[in-house]
BAVO-301440 format. One record per residue (C-alpha): residue in three letters; x, y, z. Coordinates in steps of 0.02 Angstrom, whole numbers. Example, Ala and Ser with C-alpha at 12.3 -4.5 7.8 and 13.67 -1.06 7.14 Angstrom:
2
> residuo/px/py/pz
> ALA/615/-225/390
> SER/684/-53/357
//
This chain:
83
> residuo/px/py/pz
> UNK/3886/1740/2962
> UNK/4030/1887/2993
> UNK/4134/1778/2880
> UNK/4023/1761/2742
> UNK/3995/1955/2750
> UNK/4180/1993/2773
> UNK/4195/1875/2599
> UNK/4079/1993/2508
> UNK/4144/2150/2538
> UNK/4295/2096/2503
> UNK/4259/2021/2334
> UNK/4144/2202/2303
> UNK/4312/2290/2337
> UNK/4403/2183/2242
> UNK/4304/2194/2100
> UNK/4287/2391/2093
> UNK/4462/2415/2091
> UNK/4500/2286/1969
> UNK/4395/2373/1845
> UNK/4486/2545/1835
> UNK/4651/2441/1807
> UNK/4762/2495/1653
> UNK/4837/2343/1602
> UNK/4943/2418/1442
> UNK/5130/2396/1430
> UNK/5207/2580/1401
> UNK/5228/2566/1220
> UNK/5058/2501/1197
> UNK/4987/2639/1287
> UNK/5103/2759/1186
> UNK/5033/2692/1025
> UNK/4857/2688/1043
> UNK/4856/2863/1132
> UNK/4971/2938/962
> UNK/4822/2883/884
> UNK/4691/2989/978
> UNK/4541/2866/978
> UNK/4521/2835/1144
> UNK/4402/2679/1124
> UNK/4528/2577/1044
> UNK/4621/2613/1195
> UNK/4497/2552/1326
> UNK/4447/2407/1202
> UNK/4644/2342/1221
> UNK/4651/2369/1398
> UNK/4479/2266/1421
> UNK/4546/2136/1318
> UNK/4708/2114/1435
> UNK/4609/2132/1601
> UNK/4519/2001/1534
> UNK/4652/1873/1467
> UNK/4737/1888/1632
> UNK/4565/1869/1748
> UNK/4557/1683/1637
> UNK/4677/1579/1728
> UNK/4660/1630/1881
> UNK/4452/1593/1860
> UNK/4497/1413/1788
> UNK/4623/1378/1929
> UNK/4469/1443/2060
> UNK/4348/1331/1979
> UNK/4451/1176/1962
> UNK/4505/1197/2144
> UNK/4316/1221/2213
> UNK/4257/1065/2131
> UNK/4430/981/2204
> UNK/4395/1023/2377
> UNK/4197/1006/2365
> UNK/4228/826/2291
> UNK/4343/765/2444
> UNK/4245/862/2588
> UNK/4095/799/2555
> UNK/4012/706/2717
> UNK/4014/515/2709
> UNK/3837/441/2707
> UNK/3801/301/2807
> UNK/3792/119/2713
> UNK/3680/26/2838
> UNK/3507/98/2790
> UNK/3424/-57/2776
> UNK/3523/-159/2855
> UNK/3422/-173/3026
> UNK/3253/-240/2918
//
């Protein structure tokens, strides 16, 4: 039960600092703030949080159905065997 609580809080920390990341190269960030719109900025900086969250949520997936697929328990065969 600690576990499972110590596996929340650290995914809820995880995930608040992830989202006031700035992703933007220096000239990227030099570009869109010569422009003054400060939307198009964020919007840019979503977009590459997000492109780089993708793999690593594929990889995650993929690898829970791998280990859920050879840890499953093995069911007995001899259920009516004894009739």
């Amino acid at each position: 039960m600690i576990r499972m609580k110590n596996k929340i809080l650290f995914l809820l920390f995880t995930f608040y600092f992830s989202v006031n990341m700035n992703a933007q190269c220096a000239m990227c960030r030099a570009v869109l703030e010569s422009e003054g719109s400060q939307s198009t900025a964020e919007g840019i900086n979503d977009g590459i949080m997000f492109l780089m969250a993708v793999p690593y949520i594929l990889v995650g997936t993929i690898g829970f159905f791998i280990y859920r697929k050879y840890n499953k328990p093995q069911k007995s065969e001899s259920t009516d065997e004894t009739l």
